[in-house]
Each structure stands twice: as structure tokens, then as C-alpha cells.
N, C-alpha and C positions, 0 to 999 in steps of 0.2 A: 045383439046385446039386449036386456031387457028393457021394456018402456020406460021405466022409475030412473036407467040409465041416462037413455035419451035425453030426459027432463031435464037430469041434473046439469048434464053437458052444456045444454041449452043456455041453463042460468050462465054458464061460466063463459061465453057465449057474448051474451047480453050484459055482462062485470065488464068484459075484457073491453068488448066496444063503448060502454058509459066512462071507465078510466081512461080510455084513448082521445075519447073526444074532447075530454076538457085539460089532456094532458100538457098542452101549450098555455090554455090560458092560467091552469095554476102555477108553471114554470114562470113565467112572465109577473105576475103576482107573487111569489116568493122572493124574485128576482128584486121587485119594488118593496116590497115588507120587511122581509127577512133578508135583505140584500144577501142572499145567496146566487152562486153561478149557476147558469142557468143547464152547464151541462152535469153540474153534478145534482142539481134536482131531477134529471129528465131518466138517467142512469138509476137513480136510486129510486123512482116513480117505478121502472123496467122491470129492475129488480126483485121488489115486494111486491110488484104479477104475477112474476113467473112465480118465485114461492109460494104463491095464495094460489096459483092454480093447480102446483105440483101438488102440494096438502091439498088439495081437494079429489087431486085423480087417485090419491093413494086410497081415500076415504068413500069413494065411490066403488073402486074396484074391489076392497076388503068390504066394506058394507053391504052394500048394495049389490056388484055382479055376485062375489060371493056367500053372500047372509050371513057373513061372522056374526061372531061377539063383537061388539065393536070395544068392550071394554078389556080385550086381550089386544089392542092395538095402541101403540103408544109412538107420536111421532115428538121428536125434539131436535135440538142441534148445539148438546151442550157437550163442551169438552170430554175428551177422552185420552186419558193419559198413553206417552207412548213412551215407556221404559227406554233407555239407553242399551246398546245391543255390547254386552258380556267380550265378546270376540274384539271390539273396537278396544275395550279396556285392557285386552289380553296382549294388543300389542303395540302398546305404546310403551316406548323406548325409553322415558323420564321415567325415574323411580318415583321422583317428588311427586308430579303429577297423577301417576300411576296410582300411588297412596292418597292421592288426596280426592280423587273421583270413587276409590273403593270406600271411602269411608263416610261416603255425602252419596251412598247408593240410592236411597229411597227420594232424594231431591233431586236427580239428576232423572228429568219427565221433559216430552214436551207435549203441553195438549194442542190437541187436533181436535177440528171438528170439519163436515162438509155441511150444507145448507140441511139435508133431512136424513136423520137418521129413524129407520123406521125399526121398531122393539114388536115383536110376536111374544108373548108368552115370556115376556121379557129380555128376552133374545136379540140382539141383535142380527138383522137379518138382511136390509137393505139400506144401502147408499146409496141420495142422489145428491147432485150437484145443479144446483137453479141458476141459469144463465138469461139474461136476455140477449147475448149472442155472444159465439165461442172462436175464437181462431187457435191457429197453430200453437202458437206462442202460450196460449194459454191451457191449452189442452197438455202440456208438460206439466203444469202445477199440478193441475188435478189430478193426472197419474198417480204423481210423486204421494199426493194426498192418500186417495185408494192404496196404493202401495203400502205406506205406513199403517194404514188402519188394517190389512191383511195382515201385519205381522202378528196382529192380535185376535185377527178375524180374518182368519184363514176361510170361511163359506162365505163370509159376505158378498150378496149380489151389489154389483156397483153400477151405477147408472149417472150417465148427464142429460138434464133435460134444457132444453134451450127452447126459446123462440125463437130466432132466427140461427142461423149456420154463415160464417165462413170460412171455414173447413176444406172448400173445393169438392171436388168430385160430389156424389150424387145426396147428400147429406141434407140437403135443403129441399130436396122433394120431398115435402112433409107429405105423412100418410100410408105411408109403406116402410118395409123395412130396408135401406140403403148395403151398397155396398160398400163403399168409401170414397176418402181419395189418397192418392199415393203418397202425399208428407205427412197424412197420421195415420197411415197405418205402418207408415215408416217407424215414428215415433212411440205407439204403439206394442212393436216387436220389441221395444227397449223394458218393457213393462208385462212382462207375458205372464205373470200371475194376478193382473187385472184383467177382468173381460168385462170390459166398460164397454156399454151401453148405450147407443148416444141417437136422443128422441127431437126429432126439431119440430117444432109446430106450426109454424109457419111457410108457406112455400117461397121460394126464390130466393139468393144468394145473397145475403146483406149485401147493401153500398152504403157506405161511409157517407156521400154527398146524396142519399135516398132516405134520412130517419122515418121508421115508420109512424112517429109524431106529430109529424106533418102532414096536413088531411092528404095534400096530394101524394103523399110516399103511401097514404095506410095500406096496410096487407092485414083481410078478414082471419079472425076465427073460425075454422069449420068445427062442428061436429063430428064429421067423420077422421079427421086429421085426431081431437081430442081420444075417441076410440081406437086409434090405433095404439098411443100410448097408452091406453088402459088396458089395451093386450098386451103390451109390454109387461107389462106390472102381474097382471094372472099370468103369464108365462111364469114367472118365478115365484107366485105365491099359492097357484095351483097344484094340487097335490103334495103339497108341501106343510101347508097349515092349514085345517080344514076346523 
């Protein structure tokens, strides 16, 4: 990857270890100020990481690996309506009902959105999902997610990015591209017009009793590990938008 790459990685890098480090003492200090829990600070600290670092690899990898325009790139994560599906109406059995969802057509939406939706040329063209870690349980919603926003975006590339994995199977060797493990690709096969994505950046299996908040759980940032989801990302933005 080019040098200008490198750098930027670095920086995110150098972010990720400066928020980690004082990740406890500001929990602890919100806890005492803003008498909030302390795990819903530490969750929502996670959180707005992962997404500052996810918008950052999108804006590296169109920017910089690729020398776009940068102003042909537009990320956001604002509603998108998802029309009620014609055939559910067609076969509901109440008249009254029947009549009264046909005639409240244009109110009858639900908006969706996932964490980054990223616009080329105004296009929708990628989904991701920002996790500070992912299990089974959860990897259902987001399907369900992707899935509805295919009905509308049928090309949409989908992606989850996560920092840690517990997922099982090979998921959590950040750095390469995994092969799985057998209860989400189970789950998975229930969802077979997504082909989700799924980038972990950290290496090793969450543990529950291991936060990596806590100096002695912490698990580093690599560069190299940030490059691999940056080929993720030119995988599907190569040759595609130039």
C-alpha cells in the first residue's frame, strides 16, 4: 500500500491507543459526575471507535489508495425508508384491514439504517455495520438489516466491521481473510442474498471476564491488521468507481 497510507493508519493507530488508555479513568469520572453506569459508558466509548475508525478506512481507501474525488464520496447513516412488501397486503384475509393498509400506502415505511452507509456518485453502494464485538445472537439482526435494505438495493456491498469477534471459528484472527465458524455460517445460509462481510481488527476471541479496557486485557492496534480491511474495502470499490 502507498506510504500517505501507512501514515494515515499509523495515526488511527496512535487515536485508538490514546482513547484506550484513559478509557477507565473517564468511565469512572462519568460514573462520579454524570452518575452514569459504568458499562454503558465503556460500550458507547467502543462504539464511537469503531465508527471513527470505520469512516476513516473508507476515506483512506477512496482517497488516498485510490486518488478519487473525494467529493464524489458521501458517508452517512440516515434513514432509509423500506416500503411494506405489496404481496403481505395481497394476502391478508380481513377486508377491513386490507382496506385500511391499502389506503395509508405511502405511511406504511419502516426506516432502517446500519452504522455507514457509504454514497459514490450518489449511489448507494456500501453497508457497514460498526461493532466493538459481534456474537451469534447478533449477527441475526444485522442480516435481517442487509436483507431489508436489499430489497431496495439489490448491488449493495454489505460489510461488518468489528473489533473484536465472538463468532467462534477463525473470525478473530484479524489480518487475513477467515473462513468462519459453523453457527454463522449456519445462520448465514438463512440470508443468502447478503454476502456479508465480516472484518475483525483485533486478534483473539473476546472474553466476557478479559475487557480490553482494562490495561491488563488490552489487545494493540496493528497496521497491518488496519490494511487488510482496507483491501477489503478496494475489493469492492475497485474497478467499480474510479
Amino acid at each position: 500500500m502507498k506510504t500517505k497510507t501507512t501514515a494515515e493508519l499509523q495515526k488511527l493507530v496512535a487515536q485508538y491507543d490514546s482513547v484506550m488508555e484513559v478509557m477507565e479513568h473517564n468511565a469512572a469520572k462519568s460514573m462520579r459526575d454524570d452518575n452514569r453506569a459504568y458499562g454503558g459508558f465503556v460500550r458507547a466509548a467502543k462504539g464511537k471507535m469503531q465508527e471513527f475508525i470505520t469512516e476513516s478506512l473508507i476515506r483512506v481507501a477512496w482517497d488516498v489508495e485510490m486518488a478519487a474525488d473525494p467529493s464524489r464520496l458521501i458517508v452517512n447513516s440516515e434513514k432509509i425508508k423500506i416500503p411494506i412488501q405489496k404481496s403481505y397486503i395481497d394476502a391478508i384475509k380481513d377486508s377491513r384491514l386490507k382496506k385500511y393498509i391499502t389506503a395509508n400506502m405511502t405511511r406504511h415505511t419502516y426506516g432502517l439504517s446500519v452504522d455507514k452507509h457509504v454514497f459514490i456518485d450518489r449511489k448507494f453502494f456500501l453497508g457497514i455495520e460498526c461493532k466493538a464485538y459481534t456474537e451469534n445472537a447478533m449477527i441475526k439482526r444485522i442480516l435481517v438489516d442487509f436483507y431489508l435494505l436489499k430489497t431496495r438495493f439489490p448491488n449493495l456491498h454489505c460489510f461488518l466491521f468489528q473489533l473484536e469477534s465472538q463468532l467462534g471459528g477463525d473470525y478473530s484472527t484479524a489480518g487475513r481473510y477467515p473462513l468462519g465458524s459453523f453457527p454463522t455460517h449456519t445462520i448465514m445460509s438463512y440470508f443468502q442474498n447478503v454476502d456479508l462481510n465480516i472484518v475483525t481488527l483485533l486478534e483473539g476471541e473476546r472474553k466476557v471476564d478479559r475487557p480490553i479496557n482494562k490495561p491488563d486485557f488490552f489487545k494493540p492496534l496493528k497496521v497491518e491488521h488496519l490494511e487488510t480491511a482496507v483491501g477489503y474495502l478496494l475489493e469492492s470499490l475497485n474497478g467499480v468507481f474510479k
